[in-house]
Every structure is written in C-alpha cells, then in structure tokens.
C-alpha positions as CSV (number, residue, x, y, z in Angstrom):
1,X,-25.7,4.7,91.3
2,X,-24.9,4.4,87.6
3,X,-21.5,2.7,86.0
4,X,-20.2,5.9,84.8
5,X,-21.0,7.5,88.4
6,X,-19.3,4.9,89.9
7,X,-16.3,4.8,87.8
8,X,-16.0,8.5,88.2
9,X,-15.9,8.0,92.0
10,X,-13.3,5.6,91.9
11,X,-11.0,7.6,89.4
12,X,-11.2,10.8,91.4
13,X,-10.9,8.6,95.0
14,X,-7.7,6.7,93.6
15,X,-6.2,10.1,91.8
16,X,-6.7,11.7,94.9
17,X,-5.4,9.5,97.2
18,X,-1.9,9.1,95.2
19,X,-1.6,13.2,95.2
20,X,-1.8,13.4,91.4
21,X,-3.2,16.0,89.3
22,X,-5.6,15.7,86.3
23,X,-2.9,17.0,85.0
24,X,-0.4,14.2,85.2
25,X,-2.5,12.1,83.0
26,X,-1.7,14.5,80.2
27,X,0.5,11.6,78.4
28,X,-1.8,9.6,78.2
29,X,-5.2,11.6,78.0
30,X,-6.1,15.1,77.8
31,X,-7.3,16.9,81.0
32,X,-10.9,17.4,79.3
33,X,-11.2,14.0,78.7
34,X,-10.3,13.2,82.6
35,X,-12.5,16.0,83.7
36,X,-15.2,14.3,81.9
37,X,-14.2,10.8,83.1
38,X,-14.4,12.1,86.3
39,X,-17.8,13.9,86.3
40,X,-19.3,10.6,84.9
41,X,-19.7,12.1,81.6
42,X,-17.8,9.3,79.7
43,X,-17.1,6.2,79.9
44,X,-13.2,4.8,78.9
45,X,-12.3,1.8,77.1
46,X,-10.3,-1.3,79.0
47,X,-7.2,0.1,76.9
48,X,-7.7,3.7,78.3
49,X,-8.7,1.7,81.7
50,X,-5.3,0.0,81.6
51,X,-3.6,3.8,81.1
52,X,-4.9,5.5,84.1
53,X,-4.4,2.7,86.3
54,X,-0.5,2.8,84.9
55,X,-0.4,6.3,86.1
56,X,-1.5,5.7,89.4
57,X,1.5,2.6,89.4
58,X,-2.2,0.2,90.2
59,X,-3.6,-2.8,88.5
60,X,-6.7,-2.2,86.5
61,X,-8.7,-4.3,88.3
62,X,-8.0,-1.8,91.4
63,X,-9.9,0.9,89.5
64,X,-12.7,-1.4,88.6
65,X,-13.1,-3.2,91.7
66,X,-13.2,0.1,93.8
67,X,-15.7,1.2,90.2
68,X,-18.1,-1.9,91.7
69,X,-17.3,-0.6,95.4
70,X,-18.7,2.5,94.8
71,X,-21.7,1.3,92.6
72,X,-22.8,-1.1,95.5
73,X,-23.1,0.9,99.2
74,X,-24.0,-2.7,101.1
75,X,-20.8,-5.0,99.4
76,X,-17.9,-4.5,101.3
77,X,-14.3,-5.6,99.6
78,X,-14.2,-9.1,101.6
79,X,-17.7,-9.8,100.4
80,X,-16.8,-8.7,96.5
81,X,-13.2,-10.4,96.5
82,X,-15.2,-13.9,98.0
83,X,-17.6,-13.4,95.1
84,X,-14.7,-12.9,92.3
85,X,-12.7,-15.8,93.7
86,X,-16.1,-18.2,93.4
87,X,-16.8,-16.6,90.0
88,X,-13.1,-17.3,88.6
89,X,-12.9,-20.9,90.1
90,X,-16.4,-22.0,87.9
C-alpha cells in the first residue's frame, strides 16, 4: 500500500472512531482538503499532521504510527513500538 493510502486509512479509522465529522476539522482545514486527505489524494505537512491529530485530542505520532500500521499488514503495534524504542535508543 502506498504512504498516502495508508495515511488516508489512518485519518478516516481515527476520525471515525472519535465520532467526528469531516466537518469538525473546518478550523483547521477545509472539508475538501480532508476529503482529499482521506481518499489518499494528498499528502499533509507535519504542521497540518500536528492539527488533525489536535482535533482528535491525539498525539501526532498516533496518526502516524497507525499511518505505518496500515502500510505494513504483517507488523503488529508490539512489533513496530519494539522497533521505535531500538531506533530512538541508537
């Protein structure tokens, strides 16, 4: 799966699971632009990263991990957080 597939994945599973809209993102994005994150058609900045995930009351690195979740069908979160913790501790 590509990045942008994946991210749009992990946006739309995180919106979803929080019961917001598209449409509660308006202060921060328009609703085209989040349709378009969402289909995979774009591809946001860490600063616009950082504003969704403030939305959804998350940490970035939430959205990104469960990005890399998506992306990767065989890496489950134990496996990905063991990696991150060896990567950080270099």
């Amino acid at each position: 799966m590509d990045l942008n597939a994946a991210f749009a994945q992990a946006l739309k599973k995180l919106r979803s699971r929080r019961g917001l809209t598209q449409e509660r993102f308006a202060m921060v994005t328009s609703t085209s632009y989040m349709s378009q994150l969402e289909r995979g058609l774009k591809s946001p900045t860490l600063e616009k990263v950082e504003h969704l995930a403030a939305i959804m009351d998350i940490h970035p690195a939430s959205l990104l991990i469960e990005c890399y979740l998506e992306r990767s069908d065989c890496e489950d979160i134990e496996v990905l957080f063991e990696r991150i913790r060896f990567d950080l501790a270099q």
